[in-house]
N, C-alpha and C positions, 0 to 999 in steps of 0.2 A: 242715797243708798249707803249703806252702814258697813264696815268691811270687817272682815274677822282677825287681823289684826294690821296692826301699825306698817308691819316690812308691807303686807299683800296691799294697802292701800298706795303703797310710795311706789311699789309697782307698778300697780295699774296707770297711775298718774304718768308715772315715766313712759309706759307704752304710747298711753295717748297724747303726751309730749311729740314722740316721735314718730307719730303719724299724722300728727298735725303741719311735724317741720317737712314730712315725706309730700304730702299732700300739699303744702304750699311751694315747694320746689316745684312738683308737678305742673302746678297750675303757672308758676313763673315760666317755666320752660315753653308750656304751649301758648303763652302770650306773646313771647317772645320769637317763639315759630311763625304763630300769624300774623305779628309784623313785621316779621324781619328784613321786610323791603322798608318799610318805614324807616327802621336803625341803620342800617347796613346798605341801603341802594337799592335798587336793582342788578341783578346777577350780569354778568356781563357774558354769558357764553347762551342765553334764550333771547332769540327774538324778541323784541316789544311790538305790539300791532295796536293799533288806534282805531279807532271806528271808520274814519276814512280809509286803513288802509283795507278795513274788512268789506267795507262797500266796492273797492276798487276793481273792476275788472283783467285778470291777465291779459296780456297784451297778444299772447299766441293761443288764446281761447277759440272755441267754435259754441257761440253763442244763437240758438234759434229763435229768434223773438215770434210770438205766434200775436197775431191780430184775431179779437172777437167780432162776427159779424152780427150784426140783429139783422133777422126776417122777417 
């Protein structure tokens, strides 16, 4: 694409310069969001829960177990 002069081309250029650097800041940012248990740990003020502990039953639960009969 052909531009109508020299400054309007070094413009354009530089626009899209900085929204390339906007755009990859962005995308650094959200990478670094979603792993930022990776880098950083785990938060230390949430619970962590494991699959055992999600199978686990509370211990002051009222649990009715129902039994199927066949007829």
């Amino acid at each position: 694409m052909e531009c109508a002069s020299e400054a309007v081309c070094q413009r354009r250029d530089k626009e899209i310069c900085y929204l390339g650097w906007i755009l990859l800041f962005l995308w650094l940012v959200m990478v670094i969001y979603i792993t930022k248990e990776i880098w950083f740990g785990a938060p230390l003020s949430t619970p962590t829960t494991s699959i055992n502990s999600l199978n686990k039953k509370p211990e002051n639960s009222a649990v009715i177990e129902m039994e199927i009969i066949e007829t």
